[in-house]
N, C-alpha and C positions, 0 to 999 in steps of 0.2 A: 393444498396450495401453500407454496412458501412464504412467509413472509419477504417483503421487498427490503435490500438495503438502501441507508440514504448515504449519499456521498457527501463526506461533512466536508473535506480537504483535499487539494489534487494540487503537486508541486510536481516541476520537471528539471531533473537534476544531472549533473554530469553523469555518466555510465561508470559507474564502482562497482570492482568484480566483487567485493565484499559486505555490500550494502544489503545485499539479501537476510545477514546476518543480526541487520538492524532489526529490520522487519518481525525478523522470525522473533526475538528477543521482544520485542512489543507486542506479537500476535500473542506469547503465552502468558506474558504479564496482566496485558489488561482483557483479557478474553471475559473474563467476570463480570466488568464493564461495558456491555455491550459493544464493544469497539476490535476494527478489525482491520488491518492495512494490508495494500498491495502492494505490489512492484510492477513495473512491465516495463519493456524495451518504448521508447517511445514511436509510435509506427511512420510519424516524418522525419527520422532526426535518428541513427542509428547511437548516436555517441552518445544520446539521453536516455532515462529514466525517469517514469510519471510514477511517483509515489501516491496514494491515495488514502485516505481514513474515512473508512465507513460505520455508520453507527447500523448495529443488528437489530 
C-alpha cells in the first residue's frame, strides 16, 4: 500500500503554455524534500491552471 499524499497548496492560475516548465524545475529540486507539484487544466474553466504542492 502507498503511502497517501497530503495537499499542502492548490492555486488556480491563468493557462501558460510554459508553466509546465516551472513545475518540472521544482519537481526535481526539491524532490529530496518530500515535496511534489502538479499542473492540471482546470476542469470548469478551460483558460486555467490548478497548480498543487503535495507533501510525500
Amino acid at each position: 500500500m502507498e503511502p497517501k499524499m497530503a495537499v499542502l497548496s492548490t492555486v488556480t492560475l491563468e493557462k501558460s503554455a510554459e508553466l509546465y516548465k516551472v513545475v518540472d524545475a521544482l519537481n526535481r529540486t526539491l524532490k529530496g524534500d518530500d515535496l511534489m507539484f502538479g499542473l492540471a487544466l482546470d476542469q470548469k474553466d478551460s483558460t486555467k491552471m490548478v497548480f498543487t504542492i503535495y507533501r510525500t
